[in-house]
PLY file of the C-alpha trace (Angstrom):
ply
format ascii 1.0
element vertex 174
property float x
property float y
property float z
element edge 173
property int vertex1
property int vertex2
end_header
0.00 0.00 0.00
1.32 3.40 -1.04
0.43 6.03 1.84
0.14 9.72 1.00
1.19 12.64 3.70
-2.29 14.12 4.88
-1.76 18.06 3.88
1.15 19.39 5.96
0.63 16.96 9.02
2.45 13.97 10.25
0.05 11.74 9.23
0.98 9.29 6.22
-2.92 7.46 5.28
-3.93 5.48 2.89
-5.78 6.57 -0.23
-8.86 5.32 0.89
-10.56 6.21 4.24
-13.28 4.13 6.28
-16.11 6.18 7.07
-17.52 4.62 10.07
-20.86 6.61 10.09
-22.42 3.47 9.84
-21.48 1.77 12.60
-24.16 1.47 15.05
-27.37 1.92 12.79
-27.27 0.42 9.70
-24.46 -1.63 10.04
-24.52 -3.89 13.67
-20.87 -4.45 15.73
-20.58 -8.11 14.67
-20.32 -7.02 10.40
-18.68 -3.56 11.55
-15.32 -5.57 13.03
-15.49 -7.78 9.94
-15.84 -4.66 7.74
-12.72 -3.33 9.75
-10.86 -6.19 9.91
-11.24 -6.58 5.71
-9.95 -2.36 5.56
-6.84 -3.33 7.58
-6.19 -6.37 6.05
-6.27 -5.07 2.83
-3.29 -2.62 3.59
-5.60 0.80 4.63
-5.06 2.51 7.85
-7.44 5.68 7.86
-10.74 5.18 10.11
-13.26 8.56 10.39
-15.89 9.02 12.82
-17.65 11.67 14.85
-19.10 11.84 17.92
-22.18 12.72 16.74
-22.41 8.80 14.41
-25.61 8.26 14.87
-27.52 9.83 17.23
-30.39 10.22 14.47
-30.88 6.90 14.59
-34.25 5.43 16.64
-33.18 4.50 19.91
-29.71 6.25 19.79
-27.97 8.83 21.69
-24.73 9.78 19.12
-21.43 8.08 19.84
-22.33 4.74 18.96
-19.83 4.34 15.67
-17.05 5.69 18.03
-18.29 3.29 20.50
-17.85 0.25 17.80
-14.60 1.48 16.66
-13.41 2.05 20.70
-14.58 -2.36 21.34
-12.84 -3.44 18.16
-9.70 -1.83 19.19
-9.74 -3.14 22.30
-10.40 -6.62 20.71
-7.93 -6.72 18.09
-5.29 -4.11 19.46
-2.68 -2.15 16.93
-3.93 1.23 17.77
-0.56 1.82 15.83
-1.99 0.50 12.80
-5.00 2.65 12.22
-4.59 6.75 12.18
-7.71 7.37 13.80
-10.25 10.43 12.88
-13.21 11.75 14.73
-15.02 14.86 14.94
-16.99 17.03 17.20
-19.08 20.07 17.34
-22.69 18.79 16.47
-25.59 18.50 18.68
-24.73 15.75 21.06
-27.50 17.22 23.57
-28.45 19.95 25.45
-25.50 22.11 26.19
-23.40 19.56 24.23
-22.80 21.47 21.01
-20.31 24.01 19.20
-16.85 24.58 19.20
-15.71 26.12 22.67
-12.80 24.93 24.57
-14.96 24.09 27.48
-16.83 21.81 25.49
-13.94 20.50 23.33
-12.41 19.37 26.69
-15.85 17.31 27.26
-16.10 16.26 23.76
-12.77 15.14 23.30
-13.11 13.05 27.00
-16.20 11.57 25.82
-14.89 10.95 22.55
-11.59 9.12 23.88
-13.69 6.72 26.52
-15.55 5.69 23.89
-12.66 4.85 21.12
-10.49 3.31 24.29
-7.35 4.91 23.24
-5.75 8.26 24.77
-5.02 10.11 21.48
-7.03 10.78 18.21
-4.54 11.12 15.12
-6.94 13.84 13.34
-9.62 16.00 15.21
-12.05 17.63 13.77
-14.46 20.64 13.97
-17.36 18.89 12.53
-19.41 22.24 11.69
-18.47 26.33 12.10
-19.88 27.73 15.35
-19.79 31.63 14.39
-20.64 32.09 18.28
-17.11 31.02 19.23
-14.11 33.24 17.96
-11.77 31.35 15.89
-8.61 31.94 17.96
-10.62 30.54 21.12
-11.27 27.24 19.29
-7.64 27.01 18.02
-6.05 27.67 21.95
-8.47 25.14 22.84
-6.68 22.82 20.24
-3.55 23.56 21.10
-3.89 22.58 24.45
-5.18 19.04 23.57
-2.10 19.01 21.55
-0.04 20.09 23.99
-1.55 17.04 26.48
-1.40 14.08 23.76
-4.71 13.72 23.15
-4.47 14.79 19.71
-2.11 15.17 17.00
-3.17 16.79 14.13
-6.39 19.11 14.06
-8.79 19.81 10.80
-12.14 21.51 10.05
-15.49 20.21 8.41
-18.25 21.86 6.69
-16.63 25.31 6.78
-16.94 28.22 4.32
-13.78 29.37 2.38
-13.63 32.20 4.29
-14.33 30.93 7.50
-11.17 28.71 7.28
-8.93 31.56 5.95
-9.82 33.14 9.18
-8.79 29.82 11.15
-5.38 29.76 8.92
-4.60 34.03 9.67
-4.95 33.15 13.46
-3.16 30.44 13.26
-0.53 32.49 11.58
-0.25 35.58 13.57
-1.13 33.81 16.93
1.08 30.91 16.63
0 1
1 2
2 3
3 4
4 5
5 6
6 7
7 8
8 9
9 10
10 11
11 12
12 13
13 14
14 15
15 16
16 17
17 18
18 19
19 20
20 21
21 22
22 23
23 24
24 25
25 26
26 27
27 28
28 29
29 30
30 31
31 32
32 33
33 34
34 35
35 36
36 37
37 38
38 39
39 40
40 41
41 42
42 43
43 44
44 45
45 46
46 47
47 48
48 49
49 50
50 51
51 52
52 53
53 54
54 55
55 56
56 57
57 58
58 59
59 60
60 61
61 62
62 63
63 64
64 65
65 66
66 67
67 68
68 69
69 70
70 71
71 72
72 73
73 74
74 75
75 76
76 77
77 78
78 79
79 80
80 81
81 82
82 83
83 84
84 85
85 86
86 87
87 88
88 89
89 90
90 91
91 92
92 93
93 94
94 95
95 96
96 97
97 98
98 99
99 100
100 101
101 102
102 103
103 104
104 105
105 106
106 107
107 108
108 109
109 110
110 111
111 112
112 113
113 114
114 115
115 116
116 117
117 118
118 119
119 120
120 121
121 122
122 123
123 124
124 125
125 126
126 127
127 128
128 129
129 130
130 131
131 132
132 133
133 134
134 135
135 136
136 137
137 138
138 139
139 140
140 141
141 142
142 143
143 144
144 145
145 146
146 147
147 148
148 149
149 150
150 151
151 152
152 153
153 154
154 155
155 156
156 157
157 158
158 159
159 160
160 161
161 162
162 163
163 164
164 165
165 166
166 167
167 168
168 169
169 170
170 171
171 172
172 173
C-alpha cells in the first residue's frame, strides 16, 4: 500500500478512508469488526468518525460508531496500525454542542472513553460555530495538543472564508 502525507501533518494514510458513520445503525458491531478487519487487512489505515455517528438513529444517543470502533480496538489491538479520525461540534444534547474549549475538553473526554485509546490522530471541527471566535477554538486545540490527546487538528463543513480566518490566526497567533 502506497500512503500519501495528509496536507502538511504527520500523518501518512492510505488513499482510501473508512467512514464509520455506519457503525451502530445500519451496520450492527458483529459485520462492523469484519468490515474493519477486511480495511486493515487489505493494507488501509485511515478510520473517520464523529461523535455525533448516529444519534439520528431510533433509539440512539450519538457516539455509537465511536463506540464500535473504541470495542474493536480493544479486541484486536494495533492502535498503531490505524490513524484514527473523529469529529466534534454537532448537537450531542443539550449544552453539548459548538466549538468552545470548554466543550472541546468534554467532547474530546467523551470521545476518547468511547474509542479506548488516549489520542485521536486527526480532530475535527465537525461544523463552524460563528458564536465562538476562531482563535478561542484554536487555543483550545492547542492545548489538547499540547496534552497528547491529539495530533493533528482539521475543520469540516466550513466556508472558504471561514477557514482563511482559522489559517490568519493560526498564523499571527502561533
Amino acid at each position: 500500500m502506497e500512503y500519501r502525507k495528509l496536507g502538511s501533518s504527520a500523518l501518512n494514510i492510505s488513499p482510501i478512508c473508512f467512514g464509520g458513520n455506519v457503525f451502530g445503525w445500519t451496520t450492527d458491531e458483529k459485520e462492523s469488526f469484519r468490515l474493519l478487519d477486511a480495511f486493515i487487512d487489505a493494507g488501509f489505515n485511515f478510520v473517520d468518525t464523529a461523535d455525533v455517528y448516529s444519534r439520528w438513529a431510533d433509539g440512539n444517543k450519538g457516539g455509537e460508531s465511536e463506540t464500535i470502533i473504541g470495542r474493536w480496538l480493544k479486541e484486536r489491538g494495533g492502535r498503531d496500525r490505524i490513524v484514527l479520525a473523529s469529529k466534534f461540534g454537532m448537537e450531542m444534547g443539550t449544552d453539548k454542542v459548538g466549538l468552545s474549549p470548554k466543550y472541546m475538553s468534554q467532547a474530546i473526554e467523551a470521545s476518547l472513553r468511547r474509542l479506548q485509546t488516549d489520542y485521536i490522530d486527526l480532530y475535527q471541527s465537525h461544523k463552524d460555530d460563528e458564536e465562538t471566535p476562531v482563535g478561542a477554538t484554536l487555543e483550545g486545540y492547542a492545548k489538547l495538543i499540547e496534552q497528547g490527546k491529539v495530533r493533528e487538528i482539521g475543520a469540516s463543513n466550513f466556508s472558504a472564508a471561514r477557514l482563511r480566518e482559522a489559517l490568519n490566526v493560526s498564523s499571527n497567533d502561533g
